[in-house]
SEVO-820857 format. One line per field, with one value per atom (N, C-alpha, C): residue number from 0; residue in one letter; atom name; x, y, z. Coordinates in steps of 0.02 Angstrom, whole numbers, plus 50000, padded with zeros to 5 digits. Example, Ala and Ser with C-alpha at 12.3 -4.5 7.8 and 13.67 -1.06 7.14 Angstrom:
2
resi	[0_0_0_1_1_1] .
resn	[a_a_a_s_s_s] .
name	[N_CA_C_N_CA_C] .
u	[50660_50615_50660_50642_50684_50645] .
v	[49716_49775_49835_49888_49947_50002] .
w	[50390_50390_50390_50354_50357_50394] .
//
This chain:
72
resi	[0_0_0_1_1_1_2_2_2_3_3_3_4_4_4_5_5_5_6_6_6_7_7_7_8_8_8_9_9_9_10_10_10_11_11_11_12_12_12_13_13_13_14_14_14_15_15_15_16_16_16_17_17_17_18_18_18_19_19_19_20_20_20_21_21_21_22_22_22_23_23_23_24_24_24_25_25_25_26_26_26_27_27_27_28_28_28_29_29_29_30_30_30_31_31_31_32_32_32_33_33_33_34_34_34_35_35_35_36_36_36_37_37_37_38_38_38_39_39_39_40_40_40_41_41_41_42_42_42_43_43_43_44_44_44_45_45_45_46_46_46_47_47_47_48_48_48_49_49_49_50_50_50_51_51_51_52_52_52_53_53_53_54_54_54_55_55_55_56_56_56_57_57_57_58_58_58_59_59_59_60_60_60_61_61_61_62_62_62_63_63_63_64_64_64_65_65_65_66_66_66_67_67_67_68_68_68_69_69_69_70_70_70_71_71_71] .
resn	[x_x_x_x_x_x_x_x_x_x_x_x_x_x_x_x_x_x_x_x_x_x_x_x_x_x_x_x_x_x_x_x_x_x_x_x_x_x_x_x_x_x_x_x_x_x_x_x_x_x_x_x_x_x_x_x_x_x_x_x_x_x_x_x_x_x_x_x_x_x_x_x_x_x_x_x_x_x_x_x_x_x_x_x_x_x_x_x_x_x_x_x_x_x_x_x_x_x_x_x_x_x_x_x_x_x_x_x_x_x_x_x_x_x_x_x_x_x_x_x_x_x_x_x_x_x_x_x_x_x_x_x_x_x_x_x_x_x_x_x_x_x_x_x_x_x_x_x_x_x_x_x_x_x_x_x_x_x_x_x_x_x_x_x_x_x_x_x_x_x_x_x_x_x_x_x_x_x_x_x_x_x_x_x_x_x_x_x_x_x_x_x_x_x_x_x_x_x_x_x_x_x_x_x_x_x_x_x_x_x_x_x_x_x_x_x] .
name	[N_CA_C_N_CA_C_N_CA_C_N_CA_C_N_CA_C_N_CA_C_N_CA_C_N_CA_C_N_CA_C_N_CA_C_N_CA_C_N_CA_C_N_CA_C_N_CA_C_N_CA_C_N_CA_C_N_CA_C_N_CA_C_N_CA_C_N_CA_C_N_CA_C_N_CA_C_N_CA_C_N_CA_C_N_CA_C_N_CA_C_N_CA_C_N_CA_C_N_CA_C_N_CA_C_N_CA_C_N_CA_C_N_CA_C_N_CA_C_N_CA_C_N_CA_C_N_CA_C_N_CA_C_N_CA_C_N_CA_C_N_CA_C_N_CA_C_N_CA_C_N_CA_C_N_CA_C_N_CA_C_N_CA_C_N_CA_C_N_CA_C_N_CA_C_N_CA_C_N_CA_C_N_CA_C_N_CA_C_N_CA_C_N_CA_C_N_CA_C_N_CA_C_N_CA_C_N_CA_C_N_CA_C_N_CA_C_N_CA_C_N_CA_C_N_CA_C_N_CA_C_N_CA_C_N_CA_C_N_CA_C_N_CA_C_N_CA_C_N_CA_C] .
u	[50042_50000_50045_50038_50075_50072_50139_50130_50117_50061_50083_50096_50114_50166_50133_50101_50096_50155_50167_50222_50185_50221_50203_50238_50210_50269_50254_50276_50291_50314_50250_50246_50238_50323_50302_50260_50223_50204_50189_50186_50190_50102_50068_50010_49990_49968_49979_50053_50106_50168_50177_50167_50195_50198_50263_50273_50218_50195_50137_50180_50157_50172_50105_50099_50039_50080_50037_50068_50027_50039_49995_50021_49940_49958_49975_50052_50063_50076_50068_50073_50062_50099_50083_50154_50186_50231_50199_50224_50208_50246_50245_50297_50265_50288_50235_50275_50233_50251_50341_50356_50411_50458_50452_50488_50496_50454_50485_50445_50466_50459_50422_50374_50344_50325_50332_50300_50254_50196_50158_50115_50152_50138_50060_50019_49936_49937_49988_49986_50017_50036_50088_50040_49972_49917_49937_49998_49991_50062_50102_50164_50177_50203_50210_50293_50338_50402_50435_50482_50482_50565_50577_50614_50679_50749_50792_50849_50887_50932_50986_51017_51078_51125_51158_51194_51201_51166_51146_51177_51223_51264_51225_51221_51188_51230_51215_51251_51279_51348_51338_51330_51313_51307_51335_51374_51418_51395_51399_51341_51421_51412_51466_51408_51481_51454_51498_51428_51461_51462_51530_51526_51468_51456_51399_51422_51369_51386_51389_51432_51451_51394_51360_51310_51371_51340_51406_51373] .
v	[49941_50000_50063_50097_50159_50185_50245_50289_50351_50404_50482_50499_50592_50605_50682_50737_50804_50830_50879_50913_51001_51037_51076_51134_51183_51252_51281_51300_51345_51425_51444_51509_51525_51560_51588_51661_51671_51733_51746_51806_51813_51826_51808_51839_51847_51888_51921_51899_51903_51911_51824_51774_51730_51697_51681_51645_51578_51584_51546_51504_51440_51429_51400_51405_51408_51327_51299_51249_51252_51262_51273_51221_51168_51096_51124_51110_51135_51082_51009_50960_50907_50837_50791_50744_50689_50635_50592_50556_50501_50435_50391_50323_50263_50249_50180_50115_50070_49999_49963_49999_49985_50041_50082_50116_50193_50204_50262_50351_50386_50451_50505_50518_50578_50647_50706_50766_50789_50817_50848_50896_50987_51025_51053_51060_51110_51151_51198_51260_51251_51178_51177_51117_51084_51027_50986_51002_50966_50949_50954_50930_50893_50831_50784_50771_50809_50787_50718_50691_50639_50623_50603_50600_50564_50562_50543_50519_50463_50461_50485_50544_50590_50537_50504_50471_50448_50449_50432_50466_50444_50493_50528_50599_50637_50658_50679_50704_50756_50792_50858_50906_50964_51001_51042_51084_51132_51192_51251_51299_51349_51353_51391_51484_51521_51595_51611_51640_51685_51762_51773_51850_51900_51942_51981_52023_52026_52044_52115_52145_52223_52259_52285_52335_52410_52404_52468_52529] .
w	[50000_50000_50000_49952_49945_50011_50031_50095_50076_50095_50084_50149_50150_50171_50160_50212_50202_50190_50134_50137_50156_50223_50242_50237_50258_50251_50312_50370_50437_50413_50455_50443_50546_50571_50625_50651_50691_50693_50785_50797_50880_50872_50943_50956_51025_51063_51123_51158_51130_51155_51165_51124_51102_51058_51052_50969_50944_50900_50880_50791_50794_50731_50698_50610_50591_50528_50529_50455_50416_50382_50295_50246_50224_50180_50109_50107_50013_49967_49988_49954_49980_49929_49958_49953_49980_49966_49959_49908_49882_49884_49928_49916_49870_49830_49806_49838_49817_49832_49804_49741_49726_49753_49787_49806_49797_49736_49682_49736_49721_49779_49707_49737_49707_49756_49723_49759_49728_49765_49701_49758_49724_49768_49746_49781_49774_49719_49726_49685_49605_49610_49539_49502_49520_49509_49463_49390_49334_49348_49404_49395_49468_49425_49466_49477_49533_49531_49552_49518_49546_49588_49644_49682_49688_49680_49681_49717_49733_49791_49771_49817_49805_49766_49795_49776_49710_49652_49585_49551_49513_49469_49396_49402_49366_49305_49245_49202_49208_49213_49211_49153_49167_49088_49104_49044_49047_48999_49033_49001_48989_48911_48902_48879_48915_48903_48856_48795_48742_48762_48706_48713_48698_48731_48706_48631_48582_48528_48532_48508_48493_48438_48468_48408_48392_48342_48320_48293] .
//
């Protein structure tokens, strides 16, 4: 059985001279049965991110900067 998982955001604020914290639901975690990790935040509905273990060797890309062109 899949697990979810609230993903929340903490917002502190004082009210009659003590600190109060408020959590506001901005998503959800997702574990499935084989393992695989999804996020999928409220505000973003059509995108489903999907989750990775650091350790996984990523491609790197190399972003070369051109010169800016001279208007004359």
């Amino acid at each position: 059985m899949p697990q979810l998982f609230n993903v929340c955001a903490k917002k502190i604020y004082e009210k009659d001279g003590q600190k109060k914290i408020k959590w506001y639901n901005a998503g959800l975690m997702k574990i499935t049965d084989a393992g695989k990790k999804y996020l999928i935040f409220f505000h973003q509905p059509m995108i489903e991110y999907h989750l990775f273990e650091r350790d996984v060797t990523l491609p790197e890309i190399q972003i070369e900067e051109k010169p800016a062109e001279r208007s004359e």
